[in-house]
MDAnalysis code that builds the backbone (N, CA, C; Angstrom):
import MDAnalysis as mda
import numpy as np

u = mda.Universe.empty(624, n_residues=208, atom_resindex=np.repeat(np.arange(208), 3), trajectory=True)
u.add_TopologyAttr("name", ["N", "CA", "C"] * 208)
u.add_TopologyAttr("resid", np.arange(1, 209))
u.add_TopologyAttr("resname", ["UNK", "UNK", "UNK", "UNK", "UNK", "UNK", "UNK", "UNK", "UNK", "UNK", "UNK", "UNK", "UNK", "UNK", "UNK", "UNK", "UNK", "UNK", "UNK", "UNK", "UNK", "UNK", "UNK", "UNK", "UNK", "UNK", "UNK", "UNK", "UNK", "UNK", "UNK", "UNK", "UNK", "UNK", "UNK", "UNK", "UNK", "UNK", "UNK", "UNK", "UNK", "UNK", "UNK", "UNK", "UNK", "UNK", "UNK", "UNK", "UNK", "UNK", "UNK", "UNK", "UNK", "UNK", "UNK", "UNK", "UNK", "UNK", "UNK", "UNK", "UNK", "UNK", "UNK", "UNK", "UNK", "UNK", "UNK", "UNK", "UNK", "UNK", "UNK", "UNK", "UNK", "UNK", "UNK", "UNK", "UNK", "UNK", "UNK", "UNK", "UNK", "UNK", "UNK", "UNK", "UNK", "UNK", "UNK", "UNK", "UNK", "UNK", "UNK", "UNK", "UNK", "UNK", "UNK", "UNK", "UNK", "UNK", "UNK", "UNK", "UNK", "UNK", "UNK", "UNK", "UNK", "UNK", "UNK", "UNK", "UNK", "UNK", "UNK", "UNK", "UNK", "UNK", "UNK", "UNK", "UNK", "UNK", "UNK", "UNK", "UNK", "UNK", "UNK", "UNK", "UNK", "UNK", "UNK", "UNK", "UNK", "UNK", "UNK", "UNK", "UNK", "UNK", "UNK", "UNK", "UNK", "UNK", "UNK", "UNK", "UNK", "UNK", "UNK", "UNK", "UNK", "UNK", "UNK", "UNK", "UNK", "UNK", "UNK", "UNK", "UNK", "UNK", "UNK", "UNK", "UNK", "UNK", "UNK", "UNK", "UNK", "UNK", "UNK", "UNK", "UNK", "UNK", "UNK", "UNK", "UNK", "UNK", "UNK", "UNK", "UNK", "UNK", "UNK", "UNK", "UNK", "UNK", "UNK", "UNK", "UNK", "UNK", "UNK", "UNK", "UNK", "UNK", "UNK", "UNK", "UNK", "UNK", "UNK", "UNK", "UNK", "UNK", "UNK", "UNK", "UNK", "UNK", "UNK", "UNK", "UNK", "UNK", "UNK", "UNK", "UNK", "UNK", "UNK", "UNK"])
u.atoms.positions = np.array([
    [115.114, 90.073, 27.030],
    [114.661, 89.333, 25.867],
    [115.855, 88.634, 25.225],
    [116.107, 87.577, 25.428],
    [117.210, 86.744, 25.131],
    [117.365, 86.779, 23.584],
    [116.164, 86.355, 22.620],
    [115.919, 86.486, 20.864],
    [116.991, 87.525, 20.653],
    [116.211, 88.819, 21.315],
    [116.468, 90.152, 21.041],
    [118.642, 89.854, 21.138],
    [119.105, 89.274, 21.764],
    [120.466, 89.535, 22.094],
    [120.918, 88.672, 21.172],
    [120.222, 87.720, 20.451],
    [120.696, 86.680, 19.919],
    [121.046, 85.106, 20.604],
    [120.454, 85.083, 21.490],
    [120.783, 83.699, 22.490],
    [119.989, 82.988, 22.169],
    [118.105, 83.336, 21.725],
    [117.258, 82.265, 21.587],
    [117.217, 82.688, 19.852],
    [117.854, 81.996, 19.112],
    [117.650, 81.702, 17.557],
    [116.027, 81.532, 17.255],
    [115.720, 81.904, 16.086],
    [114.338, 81.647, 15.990],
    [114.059, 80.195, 15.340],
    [112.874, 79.823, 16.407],
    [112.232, 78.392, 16.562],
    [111.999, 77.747, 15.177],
    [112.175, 76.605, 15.009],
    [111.821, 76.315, 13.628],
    [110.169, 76.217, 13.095],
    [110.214, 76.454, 11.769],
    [108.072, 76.481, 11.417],
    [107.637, 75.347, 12.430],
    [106.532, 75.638, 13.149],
    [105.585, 74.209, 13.585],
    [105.862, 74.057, 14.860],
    [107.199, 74.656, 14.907],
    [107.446, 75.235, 16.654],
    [106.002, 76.467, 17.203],
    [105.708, 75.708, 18.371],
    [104.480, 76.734, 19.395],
    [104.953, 78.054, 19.647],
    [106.599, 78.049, 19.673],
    [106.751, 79.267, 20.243],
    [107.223, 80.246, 18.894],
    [106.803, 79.659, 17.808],
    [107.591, 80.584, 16.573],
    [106.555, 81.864, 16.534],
    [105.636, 81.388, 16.896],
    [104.390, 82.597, 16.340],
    [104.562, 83.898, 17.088],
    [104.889, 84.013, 18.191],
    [105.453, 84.622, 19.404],
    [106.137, 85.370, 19.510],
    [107.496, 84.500, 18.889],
    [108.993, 85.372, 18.530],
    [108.693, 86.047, 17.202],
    [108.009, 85.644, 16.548],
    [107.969, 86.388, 15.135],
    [107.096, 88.083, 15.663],
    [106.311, 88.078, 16.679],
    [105.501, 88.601, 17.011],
    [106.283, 90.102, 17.915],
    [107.177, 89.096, 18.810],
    [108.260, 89.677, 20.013],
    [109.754, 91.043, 18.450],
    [109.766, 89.642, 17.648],
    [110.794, 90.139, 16.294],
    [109.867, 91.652, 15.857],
    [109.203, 91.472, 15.006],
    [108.807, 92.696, 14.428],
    [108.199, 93.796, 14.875],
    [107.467, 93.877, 16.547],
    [107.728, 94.889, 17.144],
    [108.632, 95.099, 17.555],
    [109.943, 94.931, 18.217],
    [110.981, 95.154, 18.088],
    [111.610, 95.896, 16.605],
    [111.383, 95.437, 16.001],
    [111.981, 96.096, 14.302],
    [110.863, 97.403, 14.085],
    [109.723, 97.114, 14.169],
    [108.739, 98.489, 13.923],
    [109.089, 99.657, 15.007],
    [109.549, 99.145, 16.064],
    [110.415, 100.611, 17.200],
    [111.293, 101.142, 16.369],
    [112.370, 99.875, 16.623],
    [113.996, 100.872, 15.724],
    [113.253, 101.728, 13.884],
    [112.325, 100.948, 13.609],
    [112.383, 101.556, 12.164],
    [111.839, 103.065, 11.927],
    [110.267, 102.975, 13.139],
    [109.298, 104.169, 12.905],
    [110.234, 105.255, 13.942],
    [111.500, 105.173, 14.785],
    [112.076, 105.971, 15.379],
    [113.368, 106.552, 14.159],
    [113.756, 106.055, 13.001],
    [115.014, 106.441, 12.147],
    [114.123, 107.080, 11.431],
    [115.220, 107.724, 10.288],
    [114.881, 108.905, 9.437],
    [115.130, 107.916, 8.176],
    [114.829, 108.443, 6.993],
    [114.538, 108.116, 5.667],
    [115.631, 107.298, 5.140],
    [116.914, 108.572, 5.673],
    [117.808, 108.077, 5.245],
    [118.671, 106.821, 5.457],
    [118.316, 106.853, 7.189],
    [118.819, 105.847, 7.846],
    [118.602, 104.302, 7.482],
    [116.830, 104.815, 7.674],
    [115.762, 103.649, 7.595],
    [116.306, 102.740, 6.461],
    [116.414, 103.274, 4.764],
    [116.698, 102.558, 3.640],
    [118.050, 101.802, 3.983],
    [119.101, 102.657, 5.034],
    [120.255, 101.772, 5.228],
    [120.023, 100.252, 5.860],
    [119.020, 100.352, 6.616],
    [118.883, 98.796, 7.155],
    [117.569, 98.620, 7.298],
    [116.750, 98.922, 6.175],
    [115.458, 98.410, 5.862],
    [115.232, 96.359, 5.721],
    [116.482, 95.789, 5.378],
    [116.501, 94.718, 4.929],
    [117.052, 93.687, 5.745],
    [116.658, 94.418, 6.933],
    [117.641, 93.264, 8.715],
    [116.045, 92.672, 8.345],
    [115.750, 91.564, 8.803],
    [114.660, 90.840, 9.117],
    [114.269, 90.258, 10.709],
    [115.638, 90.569, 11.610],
    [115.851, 90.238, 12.790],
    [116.014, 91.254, 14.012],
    [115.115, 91.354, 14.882],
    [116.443, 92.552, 16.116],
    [117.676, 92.900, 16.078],
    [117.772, 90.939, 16.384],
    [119.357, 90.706, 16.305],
    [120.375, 91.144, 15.750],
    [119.975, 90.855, 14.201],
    [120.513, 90.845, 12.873],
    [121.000, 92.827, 13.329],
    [119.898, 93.423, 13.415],
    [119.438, 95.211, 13.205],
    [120.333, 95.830, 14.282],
    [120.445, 95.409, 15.601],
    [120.989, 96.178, 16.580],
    [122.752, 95.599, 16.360],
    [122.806, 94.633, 15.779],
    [124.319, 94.363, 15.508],
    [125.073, 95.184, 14.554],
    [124.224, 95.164, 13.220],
    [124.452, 96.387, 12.176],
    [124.705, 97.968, 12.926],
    [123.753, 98.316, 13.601],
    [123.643, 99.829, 14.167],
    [124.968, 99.919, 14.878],
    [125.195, 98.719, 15.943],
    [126.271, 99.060, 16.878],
    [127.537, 99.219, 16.206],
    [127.650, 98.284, 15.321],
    [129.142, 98.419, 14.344],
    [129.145, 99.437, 13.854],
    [128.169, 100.609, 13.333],
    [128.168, 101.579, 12.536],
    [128.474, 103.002, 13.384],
    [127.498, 102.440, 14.518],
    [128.102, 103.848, 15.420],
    [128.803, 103.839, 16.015],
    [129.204, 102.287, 16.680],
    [130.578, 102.804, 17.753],
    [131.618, 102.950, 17.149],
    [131.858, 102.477, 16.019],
    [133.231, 102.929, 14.860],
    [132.930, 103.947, 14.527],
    [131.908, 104.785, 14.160],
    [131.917, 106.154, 14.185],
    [132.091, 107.021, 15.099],
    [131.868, 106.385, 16.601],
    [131.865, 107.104, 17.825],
    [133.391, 107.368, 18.190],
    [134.212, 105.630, 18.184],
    [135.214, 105.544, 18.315],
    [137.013, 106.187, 17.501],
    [136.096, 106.603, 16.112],
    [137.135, 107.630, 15.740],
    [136.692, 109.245, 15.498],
    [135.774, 109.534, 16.181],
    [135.958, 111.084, 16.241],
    [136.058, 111.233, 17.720],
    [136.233, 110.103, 18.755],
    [136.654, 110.565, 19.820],
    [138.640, 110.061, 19.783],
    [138.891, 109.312, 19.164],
    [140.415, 108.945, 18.426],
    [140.862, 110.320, 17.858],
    [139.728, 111.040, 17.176],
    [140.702, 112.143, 16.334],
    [140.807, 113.563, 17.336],
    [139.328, 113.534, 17.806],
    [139.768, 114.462, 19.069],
    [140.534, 114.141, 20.373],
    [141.331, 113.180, 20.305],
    [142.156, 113.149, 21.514],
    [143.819, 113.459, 20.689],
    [143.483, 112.704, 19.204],
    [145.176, 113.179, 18.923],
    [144.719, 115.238, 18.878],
    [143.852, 115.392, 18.487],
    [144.010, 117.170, 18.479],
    [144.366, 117.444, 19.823],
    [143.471, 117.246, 20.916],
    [143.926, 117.645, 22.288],
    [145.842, 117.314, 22.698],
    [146.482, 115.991, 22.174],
    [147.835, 115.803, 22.383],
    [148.496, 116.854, 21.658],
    [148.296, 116.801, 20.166],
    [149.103, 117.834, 18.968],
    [149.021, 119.118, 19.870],
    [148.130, 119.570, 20.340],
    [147.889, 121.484, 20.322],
    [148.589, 121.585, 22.045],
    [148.545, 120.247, 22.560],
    [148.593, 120.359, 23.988],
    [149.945, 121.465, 24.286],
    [150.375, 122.072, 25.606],
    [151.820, 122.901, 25.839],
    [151.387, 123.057, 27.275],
    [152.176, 122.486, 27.980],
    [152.873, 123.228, 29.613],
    [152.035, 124.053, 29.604],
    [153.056, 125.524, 29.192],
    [152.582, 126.740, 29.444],
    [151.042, 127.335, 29.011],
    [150.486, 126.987, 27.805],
    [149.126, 127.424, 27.661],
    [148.415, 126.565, 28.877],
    [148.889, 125.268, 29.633],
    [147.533, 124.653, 30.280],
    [147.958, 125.048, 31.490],
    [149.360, 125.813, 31.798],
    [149.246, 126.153, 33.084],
    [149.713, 125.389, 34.527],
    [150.510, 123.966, 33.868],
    [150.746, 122.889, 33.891],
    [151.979, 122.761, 34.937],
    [152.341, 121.768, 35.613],
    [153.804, 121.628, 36.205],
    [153.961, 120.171, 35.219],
    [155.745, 120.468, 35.052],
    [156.083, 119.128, 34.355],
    [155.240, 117.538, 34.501],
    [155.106, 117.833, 35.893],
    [154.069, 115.807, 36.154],
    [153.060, 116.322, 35.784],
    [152.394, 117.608, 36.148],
    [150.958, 117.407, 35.546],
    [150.225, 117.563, 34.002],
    [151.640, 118.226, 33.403],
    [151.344, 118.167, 31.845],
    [151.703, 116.507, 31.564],
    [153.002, 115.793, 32.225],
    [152.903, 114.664, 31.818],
    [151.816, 113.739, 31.750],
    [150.987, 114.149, 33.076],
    [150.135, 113.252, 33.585],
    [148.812, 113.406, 32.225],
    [148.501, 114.702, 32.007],
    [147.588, 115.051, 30.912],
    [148.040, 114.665, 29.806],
    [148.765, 114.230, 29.400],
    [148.994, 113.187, 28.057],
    [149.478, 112.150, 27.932],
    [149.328, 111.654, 29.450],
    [149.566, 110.330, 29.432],
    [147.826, 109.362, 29.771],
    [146.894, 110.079, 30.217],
    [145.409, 110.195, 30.369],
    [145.319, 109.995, 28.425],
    [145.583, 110.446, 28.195],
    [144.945, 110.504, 26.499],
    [145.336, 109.444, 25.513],
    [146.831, 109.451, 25.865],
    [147.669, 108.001, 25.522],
    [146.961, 106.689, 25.740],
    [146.832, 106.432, 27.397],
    [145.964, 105.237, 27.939],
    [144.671, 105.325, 27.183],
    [143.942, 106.135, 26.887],
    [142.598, 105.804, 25.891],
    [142.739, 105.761, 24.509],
    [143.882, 106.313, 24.315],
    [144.087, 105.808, 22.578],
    [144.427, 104.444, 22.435],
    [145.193, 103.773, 23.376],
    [145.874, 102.681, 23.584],
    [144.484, 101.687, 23.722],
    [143.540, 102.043, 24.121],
    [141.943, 101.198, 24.498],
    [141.674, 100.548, 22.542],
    [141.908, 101.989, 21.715],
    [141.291, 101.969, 20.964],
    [141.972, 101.633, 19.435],
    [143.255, 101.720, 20.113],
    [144.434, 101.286, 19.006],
    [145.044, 99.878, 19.964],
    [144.968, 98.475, 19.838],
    [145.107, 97.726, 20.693],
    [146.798, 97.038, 19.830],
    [147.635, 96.422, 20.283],
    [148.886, 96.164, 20.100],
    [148.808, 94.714, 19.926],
    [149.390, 94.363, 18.728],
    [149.616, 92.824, 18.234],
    [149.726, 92.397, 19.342],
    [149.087, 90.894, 19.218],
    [149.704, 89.935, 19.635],
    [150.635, 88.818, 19.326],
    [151.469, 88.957, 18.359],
    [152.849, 88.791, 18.266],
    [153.725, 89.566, 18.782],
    [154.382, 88.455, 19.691],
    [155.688, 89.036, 20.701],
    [156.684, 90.127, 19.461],
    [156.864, 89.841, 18.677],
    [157.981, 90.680, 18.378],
    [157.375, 91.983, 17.723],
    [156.427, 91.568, 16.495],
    [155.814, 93.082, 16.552],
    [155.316, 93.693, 17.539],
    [154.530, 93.330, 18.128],
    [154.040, 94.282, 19.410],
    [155.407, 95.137, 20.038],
    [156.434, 94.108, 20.420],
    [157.526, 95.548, 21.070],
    [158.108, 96.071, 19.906],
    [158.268, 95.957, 18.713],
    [158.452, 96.970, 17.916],
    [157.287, 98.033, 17.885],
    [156.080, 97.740, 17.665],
    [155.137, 99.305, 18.229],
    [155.417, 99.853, 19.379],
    [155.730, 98.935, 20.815],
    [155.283, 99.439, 21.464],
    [157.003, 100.827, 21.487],
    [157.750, 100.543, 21.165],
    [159.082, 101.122, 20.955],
    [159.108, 102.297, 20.364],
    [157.905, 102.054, 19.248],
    [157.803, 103.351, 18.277],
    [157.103, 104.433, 19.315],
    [155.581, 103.364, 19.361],
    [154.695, 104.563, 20.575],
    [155.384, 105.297, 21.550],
    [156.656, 104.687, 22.266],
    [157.327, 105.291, 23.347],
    [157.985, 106.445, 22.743],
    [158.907, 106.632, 21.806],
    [159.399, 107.053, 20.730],
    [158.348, 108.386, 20.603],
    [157.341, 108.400, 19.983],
    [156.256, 108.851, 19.880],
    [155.899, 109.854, 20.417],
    [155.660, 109.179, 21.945],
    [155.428, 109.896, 23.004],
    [156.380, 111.090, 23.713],
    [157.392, 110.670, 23.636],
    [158.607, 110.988, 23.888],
    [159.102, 113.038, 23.148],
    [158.810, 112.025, 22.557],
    [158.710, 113.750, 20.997],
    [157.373, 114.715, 21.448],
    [155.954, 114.301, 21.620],
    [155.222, 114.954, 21.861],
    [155.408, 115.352, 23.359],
    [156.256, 114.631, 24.410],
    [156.044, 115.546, 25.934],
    [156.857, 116.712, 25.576],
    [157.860, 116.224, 24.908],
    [159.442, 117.378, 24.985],
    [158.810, 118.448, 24.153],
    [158.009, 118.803, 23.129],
    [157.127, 119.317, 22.253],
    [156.613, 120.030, 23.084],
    [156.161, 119.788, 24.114],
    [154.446, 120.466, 24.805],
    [155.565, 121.543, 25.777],
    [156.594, 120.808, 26.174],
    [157.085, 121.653, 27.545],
    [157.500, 123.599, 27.509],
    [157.687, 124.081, 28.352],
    [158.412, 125.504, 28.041],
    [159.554, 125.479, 27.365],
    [159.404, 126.801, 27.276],
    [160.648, 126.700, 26.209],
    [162.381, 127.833, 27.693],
    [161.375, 127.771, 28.683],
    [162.887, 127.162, 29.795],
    [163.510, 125.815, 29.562],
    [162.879, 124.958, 29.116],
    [163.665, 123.772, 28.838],
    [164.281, 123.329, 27.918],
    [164.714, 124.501, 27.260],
    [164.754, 124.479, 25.329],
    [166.455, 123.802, 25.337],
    [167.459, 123.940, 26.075],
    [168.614, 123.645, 26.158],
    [168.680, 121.909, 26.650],
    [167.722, 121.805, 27.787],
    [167.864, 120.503, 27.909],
    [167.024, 119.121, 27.451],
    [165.812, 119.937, 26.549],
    [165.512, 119.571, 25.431],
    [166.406, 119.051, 23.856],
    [167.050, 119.981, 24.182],
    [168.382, 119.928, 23.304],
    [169.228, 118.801, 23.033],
    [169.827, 118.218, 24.905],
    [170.464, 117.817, 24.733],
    [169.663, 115.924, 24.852],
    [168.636, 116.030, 25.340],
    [168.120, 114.491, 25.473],
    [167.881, 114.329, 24.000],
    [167.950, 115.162, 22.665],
    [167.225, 114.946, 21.536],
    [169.056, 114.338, 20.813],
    [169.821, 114.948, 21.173],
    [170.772, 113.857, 20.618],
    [171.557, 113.152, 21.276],
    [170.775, 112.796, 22.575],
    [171.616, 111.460, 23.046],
    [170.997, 110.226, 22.221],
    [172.200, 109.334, 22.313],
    [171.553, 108.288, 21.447],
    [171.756, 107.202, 22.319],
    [170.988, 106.354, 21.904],
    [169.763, 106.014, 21.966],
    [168.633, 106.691, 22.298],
    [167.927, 107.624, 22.035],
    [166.752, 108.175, 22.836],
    [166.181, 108.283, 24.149],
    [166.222, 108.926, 25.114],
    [165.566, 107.954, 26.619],
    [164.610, 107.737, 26.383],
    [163.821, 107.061, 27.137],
    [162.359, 106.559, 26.877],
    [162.075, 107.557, 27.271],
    [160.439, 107.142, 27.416],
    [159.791, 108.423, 27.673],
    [160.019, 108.433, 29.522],
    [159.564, 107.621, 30.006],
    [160.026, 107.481, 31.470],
    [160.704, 108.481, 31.914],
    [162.228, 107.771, 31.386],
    [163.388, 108.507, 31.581],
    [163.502, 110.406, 31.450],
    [163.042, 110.406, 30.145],
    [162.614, 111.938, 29.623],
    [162.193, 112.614, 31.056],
    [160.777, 111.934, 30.925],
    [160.059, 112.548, 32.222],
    [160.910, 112.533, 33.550],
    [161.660, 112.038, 34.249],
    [162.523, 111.638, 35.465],
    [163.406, 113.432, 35.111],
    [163.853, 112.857, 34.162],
    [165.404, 114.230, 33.812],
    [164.407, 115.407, 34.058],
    [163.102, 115.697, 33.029],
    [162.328, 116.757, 32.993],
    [162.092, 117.474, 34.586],
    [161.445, 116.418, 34.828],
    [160.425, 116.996, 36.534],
    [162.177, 116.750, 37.535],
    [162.999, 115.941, 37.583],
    [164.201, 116.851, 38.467],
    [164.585, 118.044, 38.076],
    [164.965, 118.818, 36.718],
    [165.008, 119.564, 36.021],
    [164.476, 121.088, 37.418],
    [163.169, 120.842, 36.873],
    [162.256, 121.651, 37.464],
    [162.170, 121.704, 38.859],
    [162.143, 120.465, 39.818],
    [162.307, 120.740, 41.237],
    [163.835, 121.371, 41.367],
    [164.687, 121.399, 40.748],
    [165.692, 122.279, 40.917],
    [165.572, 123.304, 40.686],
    [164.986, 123.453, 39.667],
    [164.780, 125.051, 39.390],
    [164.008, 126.109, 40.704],
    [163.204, 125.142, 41.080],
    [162.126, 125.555, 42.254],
    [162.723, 126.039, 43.470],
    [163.566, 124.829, 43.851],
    [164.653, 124.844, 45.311],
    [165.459, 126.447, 44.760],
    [166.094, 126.159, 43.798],
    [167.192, 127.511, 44.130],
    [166.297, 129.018, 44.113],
    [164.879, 129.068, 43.053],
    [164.112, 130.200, 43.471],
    [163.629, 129.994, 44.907],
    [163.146, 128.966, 45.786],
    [163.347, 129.679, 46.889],
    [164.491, 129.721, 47.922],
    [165.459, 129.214, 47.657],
    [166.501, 129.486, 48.562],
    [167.408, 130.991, 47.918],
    [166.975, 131.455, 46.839],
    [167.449, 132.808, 46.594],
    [166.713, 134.287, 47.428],
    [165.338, 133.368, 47.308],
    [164.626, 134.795, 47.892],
    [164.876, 135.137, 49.080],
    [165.416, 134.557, 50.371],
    [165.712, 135.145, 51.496],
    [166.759, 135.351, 51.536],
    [167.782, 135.455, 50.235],
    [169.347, 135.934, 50.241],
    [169.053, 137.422, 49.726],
    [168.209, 137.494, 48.755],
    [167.899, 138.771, 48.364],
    [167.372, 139.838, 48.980],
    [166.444, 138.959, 50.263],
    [165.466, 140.039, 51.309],
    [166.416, 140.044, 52.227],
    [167.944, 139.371, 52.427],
    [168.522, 140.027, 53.437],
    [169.539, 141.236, 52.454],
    [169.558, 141.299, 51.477],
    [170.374, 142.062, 50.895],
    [169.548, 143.613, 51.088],
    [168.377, 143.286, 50.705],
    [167.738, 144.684, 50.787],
    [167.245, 145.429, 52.416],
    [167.625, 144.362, 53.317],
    [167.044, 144.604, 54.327],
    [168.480, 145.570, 55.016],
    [169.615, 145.172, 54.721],
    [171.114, 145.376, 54.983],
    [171.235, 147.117, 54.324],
    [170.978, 146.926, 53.092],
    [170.958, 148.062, 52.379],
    [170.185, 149.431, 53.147],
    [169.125, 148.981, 53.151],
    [167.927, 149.511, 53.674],
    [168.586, 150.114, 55.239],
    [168.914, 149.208, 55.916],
    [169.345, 149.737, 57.368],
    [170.759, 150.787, 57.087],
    [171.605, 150.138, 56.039],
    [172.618, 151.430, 55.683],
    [172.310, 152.598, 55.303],
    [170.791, 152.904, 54.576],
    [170.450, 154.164, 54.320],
    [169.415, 154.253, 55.230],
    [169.147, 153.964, 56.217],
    [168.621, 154.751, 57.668],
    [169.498, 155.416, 58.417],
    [171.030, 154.595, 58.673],
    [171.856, 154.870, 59.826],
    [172.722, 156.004, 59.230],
    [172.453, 156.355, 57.864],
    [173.193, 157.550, 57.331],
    [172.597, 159.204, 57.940],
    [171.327, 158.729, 58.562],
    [170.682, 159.775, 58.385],
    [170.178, 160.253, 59.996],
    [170.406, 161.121, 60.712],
    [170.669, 161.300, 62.143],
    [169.435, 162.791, 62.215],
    [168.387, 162.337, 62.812],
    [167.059, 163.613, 62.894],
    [168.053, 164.639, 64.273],
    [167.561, 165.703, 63.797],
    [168.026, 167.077, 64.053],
    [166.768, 167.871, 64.138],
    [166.879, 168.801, 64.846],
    [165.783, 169.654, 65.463],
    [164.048, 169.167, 65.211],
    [163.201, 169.755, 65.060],
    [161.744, 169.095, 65.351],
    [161.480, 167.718, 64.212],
    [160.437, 166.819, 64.568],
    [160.356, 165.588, 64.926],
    [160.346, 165.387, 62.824],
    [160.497, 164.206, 62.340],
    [160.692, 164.188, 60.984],
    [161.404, 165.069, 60.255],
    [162.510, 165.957, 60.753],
    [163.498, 166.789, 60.277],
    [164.912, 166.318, 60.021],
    [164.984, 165.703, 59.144],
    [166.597, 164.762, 58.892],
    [167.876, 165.483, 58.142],
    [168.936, 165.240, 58.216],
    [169.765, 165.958, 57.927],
    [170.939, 164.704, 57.277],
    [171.468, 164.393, 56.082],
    [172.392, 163.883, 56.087],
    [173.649, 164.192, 56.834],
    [174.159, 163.476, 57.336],
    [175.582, 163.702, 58.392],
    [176.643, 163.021, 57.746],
    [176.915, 162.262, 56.363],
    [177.554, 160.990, 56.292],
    [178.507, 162.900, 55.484],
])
């Protein structure tokens, strides 16, 4: 229904097809009206158009839609942490950088060249504070030290230092563990060879 979207304007009096659209108009308006509540209804009792009615509604709810899903994504960033989600450095990054990209939908950035990279500088900024925020607190030293280098790294950067950080940490836990299982394995054979069986079978005798 084209009326209905606003494409066919209504016909002028004496027009054949006015009787029609007026006809097509107010069932259309008697749906949306006899489906709202009292309260609603008095809010846009006074659209005279589809048009006019479904334009009002949409502005009202998707700006209502659009900031309680805005306020529940900054709660999900604020409360976010590594360790409660169980997270490796890229994949906690990756989970607030998912939340970022849809705030960014809904918070859109001048189009003036120079303000825009001044937000976009802050947002990085921003961001930057909330990854180093979320991470373990194994990283509390080198957290430390990216917080007073100056200039700030971006967040990029942050993330690069962070996740090498951690694949190091990873490499030397496992290149320790088979230094340790030969230590105990060494040990282990020194307190077998101390011990020399003597008369019937499981009867041991220290000899050392």
């Amino acid at each position: 229904m084209p009326w209905f979207l606003g494409k066919m304007p209504r016909p002028t009096n004496g027009d054949p097809k006015v009787e029609q659209w007026d006809i097509d108009n107010w069932t259309i308006l008697g749906w949306f009206f006899s489906s709202m509540e009292p309260s609603i209804f008095n809010m846009f009792m006074y659209h005279e158009t589809a048009d006019s009615l479904w334009k009002a509604l949409t502005k009202m709810y998707a700006h209502s839609h659009n900031e309680a899903r805005i306020f529940e994504l900054h709660k999900e960033i604020s409360r976010a942490s590594q360790e409660s989600l169980g997270l490796s450095v890229s994949e906690f990054f990756g989970y607030l950088q998912v939340r970022w990209d849809e705030l960014a939908q809904y918070d859109l950035v001048s189009d003036f060249e120079a303000t825009a990279d001044v937000a976009v500088k802050r947002m990085d900024r921003l961001h930057t504070y909330f990854f180093l925020m979320g991470l373990k607190t194994d990283f509390e030293n080198l957290r430390g030290q990216i917080l007073n280098t100056s200039p700030l790294p971006s967040l990029l950067d942050t993330f690069a230092i962070m996740e090498g950080d951690e694949r190091r940490r990873l490499i030397s836990t496992h290149t320790q563990s088979p230094t340790i299982g030969v230590v105990f394995d060494q040990m282990a054979f020194a307190a077998s060879s101390s011990f020399r069986p003597i008369g019937g079978l499981g009867s041991n005798v220290n000899v050392s």
